[in-house]
C-alpha positions in Angstrom: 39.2 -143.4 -20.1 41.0 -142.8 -23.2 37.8 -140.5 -24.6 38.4 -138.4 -21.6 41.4 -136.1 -22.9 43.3 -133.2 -20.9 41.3 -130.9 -23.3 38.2 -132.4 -22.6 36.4 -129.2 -20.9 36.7 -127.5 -24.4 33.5 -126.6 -26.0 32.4 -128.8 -28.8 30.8 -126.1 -30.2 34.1 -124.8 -31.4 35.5 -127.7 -32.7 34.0 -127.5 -36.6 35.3 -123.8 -36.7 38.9 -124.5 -35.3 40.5 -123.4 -32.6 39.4 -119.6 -31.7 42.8 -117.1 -31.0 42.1 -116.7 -27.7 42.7 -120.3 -27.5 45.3 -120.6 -29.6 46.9 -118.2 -27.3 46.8 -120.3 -24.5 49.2 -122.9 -25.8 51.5 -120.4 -25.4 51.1 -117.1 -24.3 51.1 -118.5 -20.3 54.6 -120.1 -20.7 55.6 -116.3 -22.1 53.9 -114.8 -18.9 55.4 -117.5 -16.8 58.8 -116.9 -17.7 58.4 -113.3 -17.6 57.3 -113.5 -13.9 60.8 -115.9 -13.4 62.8 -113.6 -15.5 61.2 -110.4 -13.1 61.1 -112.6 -9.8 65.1 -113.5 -10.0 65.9 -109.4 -10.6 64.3 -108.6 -7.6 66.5 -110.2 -5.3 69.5 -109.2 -7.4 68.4 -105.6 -6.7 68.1 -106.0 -3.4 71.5 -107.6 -2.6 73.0 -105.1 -4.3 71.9 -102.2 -1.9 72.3 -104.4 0.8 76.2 -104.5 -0.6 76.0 -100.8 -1.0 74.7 -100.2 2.6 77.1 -102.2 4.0 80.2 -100.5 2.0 78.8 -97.3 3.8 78.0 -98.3 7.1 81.6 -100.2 7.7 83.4 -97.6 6.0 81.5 -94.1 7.1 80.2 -95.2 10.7 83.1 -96.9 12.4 83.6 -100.2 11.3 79.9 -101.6 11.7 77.9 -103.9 9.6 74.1 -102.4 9.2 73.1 -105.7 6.9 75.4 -108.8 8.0 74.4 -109.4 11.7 77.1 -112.2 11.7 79.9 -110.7 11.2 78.4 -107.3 13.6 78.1 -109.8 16.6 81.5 -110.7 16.1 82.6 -106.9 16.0 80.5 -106.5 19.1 82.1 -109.5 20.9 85.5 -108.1 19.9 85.1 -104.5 20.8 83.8 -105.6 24.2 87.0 -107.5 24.8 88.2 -103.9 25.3 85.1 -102.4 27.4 82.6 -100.9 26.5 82.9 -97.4 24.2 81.2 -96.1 21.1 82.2 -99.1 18.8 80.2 -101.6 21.2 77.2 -98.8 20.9 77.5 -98.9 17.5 77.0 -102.6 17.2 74.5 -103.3 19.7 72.4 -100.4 17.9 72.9 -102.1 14.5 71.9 -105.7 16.3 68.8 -104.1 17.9 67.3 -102.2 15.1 68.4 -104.9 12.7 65.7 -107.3 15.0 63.4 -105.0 15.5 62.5 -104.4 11.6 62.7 -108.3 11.0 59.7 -108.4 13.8 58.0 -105.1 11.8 58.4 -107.2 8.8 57.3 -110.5 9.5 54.3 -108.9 11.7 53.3 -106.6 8.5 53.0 -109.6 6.3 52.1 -112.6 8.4 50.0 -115.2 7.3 50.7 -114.8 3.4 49.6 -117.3 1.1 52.0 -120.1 0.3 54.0 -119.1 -2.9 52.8 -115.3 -2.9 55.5 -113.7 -4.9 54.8 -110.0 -4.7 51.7 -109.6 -2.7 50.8 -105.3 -1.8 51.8 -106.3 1.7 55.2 -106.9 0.9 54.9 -103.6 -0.7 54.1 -101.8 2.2 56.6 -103.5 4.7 59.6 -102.7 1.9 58.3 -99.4 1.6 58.7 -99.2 5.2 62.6 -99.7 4.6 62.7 -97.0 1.7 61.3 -94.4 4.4 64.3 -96.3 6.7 67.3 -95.5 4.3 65.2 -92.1 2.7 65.8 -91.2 6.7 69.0 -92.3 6.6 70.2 -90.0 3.2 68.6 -87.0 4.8 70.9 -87.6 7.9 74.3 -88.7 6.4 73.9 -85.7 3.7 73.4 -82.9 6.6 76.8 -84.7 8.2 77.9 -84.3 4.9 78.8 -87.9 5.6 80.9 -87.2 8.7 78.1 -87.5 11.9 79.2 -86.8 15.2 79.9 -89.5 17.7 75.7 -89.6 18.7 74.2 -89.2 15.2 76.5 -91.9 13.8 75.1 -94.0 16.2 71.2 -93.2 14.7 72.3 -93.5 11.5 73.3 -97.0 11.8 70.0 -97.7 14.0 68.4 -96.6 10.7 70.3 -98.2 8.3 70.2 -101.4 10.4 66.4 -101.3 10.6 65.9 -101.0 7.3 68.3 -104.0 6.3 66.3 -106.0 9.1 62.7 -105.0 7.2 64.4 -105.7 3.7 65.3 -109.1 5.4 62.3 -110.3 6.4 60.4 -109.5 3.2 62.5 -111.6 0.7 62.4 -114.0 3.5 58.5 -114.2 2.8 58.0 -114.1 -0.8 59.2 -116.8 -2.9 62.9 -115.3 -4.5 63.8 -118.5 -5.4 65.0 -119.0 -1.1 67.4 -116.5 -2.0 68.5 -113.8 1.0 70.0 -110.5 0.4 71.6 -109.4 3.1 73.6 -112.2 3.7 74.6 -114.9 1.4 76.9 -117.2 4.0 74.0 -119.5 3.6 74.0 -118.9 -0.3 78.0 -119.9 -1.1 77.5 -122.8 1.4 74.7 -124.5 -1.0 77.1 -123.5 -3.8 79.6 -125.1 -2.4 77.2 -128.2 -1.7 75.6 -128.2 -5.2 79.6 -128.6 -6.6 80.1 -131.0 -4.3 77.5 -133.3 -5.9 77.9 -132.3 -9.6 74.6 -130.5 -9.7 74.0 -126.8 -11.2 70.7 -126.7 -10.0 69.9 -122.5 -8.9 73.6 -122.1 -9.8 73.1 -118.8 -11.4 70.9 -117.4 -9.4 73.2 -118.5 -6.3 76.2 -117.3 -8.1 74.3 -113.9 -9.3 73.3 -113.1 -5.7 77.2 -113.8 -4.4 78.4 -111.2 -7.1 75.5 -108.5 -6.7 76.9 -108.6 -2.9 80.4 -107.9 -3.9 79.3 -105.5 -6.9 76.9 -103.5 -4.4 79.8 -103.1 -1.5 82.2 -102.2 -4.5 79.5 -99.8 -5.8 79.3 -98.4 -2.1 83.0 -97.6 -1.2 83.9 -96.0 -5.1 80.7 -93.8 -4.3 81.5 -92.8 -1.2 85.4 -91.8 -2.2 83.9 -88.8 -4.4 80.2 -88.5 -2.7 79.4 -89.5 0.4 75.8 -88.8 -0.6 75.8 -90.3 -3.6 77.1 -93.6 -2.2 74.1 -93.1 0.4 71.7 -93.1 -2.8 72.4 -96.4 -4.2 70.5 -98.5 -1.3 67.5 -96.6 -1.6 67.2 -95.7 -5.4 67.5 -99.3 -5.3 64.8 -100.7 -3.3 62.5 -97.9 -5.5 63.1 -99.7 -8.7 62.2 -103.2 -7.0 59.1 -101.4 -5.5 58.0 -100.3 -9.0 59.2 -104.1 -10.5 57.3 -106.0 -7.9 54.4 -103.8 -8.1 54.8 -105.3 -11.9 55.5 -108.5 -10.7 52.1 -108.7 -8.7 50.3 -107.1 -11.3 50.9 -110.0 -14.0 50.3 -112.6 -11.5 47.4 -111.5 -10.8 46.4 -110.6 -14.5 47.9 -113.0 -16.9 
């Protein structure tokens, strides 16, 4: 057993002649590419949490008072403004609830049965893309308003916006982003909260970065839309372009190392 070592499917034929650079390379140059992927891999998510912040900053602020990216705290809303009957804030939250759902079923029915541990495969691609034309739609509309819409196109604005939070959801909910979500992060402090609790940092930065890339994307959001309502529109969607373009990267050296 010991003349059998992890090496052992070398050719013997290099062996007087040294080790050739391409294997030299290998010692090393795959824990490069591996930590490259990580490195690319945890920005993704980061990206994405921000315009989820962002979109949230506009919807809340520019369309009433709804939430197009947290569904917990937009059922609340809805639960609340029905205490009082039902009037355009209700349809403004029951239009962000369905359309939310309805991209998380697009989603999950675009990219179903994915390998285990795909990162970036091209259908994840497509399905986020899917949320680009979503928000792209959205931009188009909130700019014409000039970021006031009337009491009927406010409420298909958020149906956009809401659907494209629910597709953006459902993709980082099937690649591997470290379990990370980006449109909600209740779920994120709580493991903080729980990794403190036992004196253990493991994922702490990349718990802790998505928690601030929330806070900076909704902060992002509401300074935008004080001077331009349309640039504060921008952020979600320039966005989601760059982690296009990154995970297209992403898949790329994964599958070419």
């Amino acid at each position: 057993m010991q003349n059998q070592p992890a090496d052992s499917p070398e050719d013997p034929r290099d062996r007087p002649h040294g080790p050739s650079p391409a294997r030299r390379g290998t010692g090393t140059a795959p824990r490069r590419d591996d930590r490259a992927v990580r490195r690319l891999a945890d920005v993704l998510p980061l990206l994405l949490t921000v315009a989820a912040g962002a979109t949230d900053a506009v919807a809340y602020l520019g369309l009433g008072g709804v939430f197009t990216a947290n569904m917990t705290g937009n059922l609340v809303l809805l639960g609340i403004a029905g205490s009082h009957g039902v009037d355009l804030h209700v349809a403004r939250a029951a239009a962000a609830t369905v359309a939310f759902t309805a991209g998380l079923v697009v989603a999950f029915l675009m990219t179903r049965d994915l390998p285990k541990g795909a990162v970036w495969p091209p259908r994840i691609t497509a399905a986020l893309a899917v949320s680009l034309v979503c928000q792209l739609g959205f931009l188009v509309g909130w700019a014409a308003a000039d970021g006031r819409p009337g009491e009927v196109a406010d409420v298909g604005l958020v149906s956009l916006s809401a659907l494209a939070m629910g597709v953006q959801t459902a993709c980082a909910r099937r690649v591997a982003l470290g379990g990370i979500t980006t449109t909600f992060v209740t779920g994120t402090l709580t493991s903080v909260a729980e990794a403190a609790s036992h004196g253990s940092a493991a994922h702490l930065p990349r718990r802790l970065g998505v928690l601030l890339a929330l806070v900076l994307g909704a902060l992002a959001g509401a300074l935008a839309l004080r001077h331009s309502p349309t640039a504060a529109a921008l952020i979600a969607p320039a966005l989601v372009a760059v982690t296009l373009a990154l995970g297209a990267r992403l898949h790329s050296v994964r599958r070419n190392p």
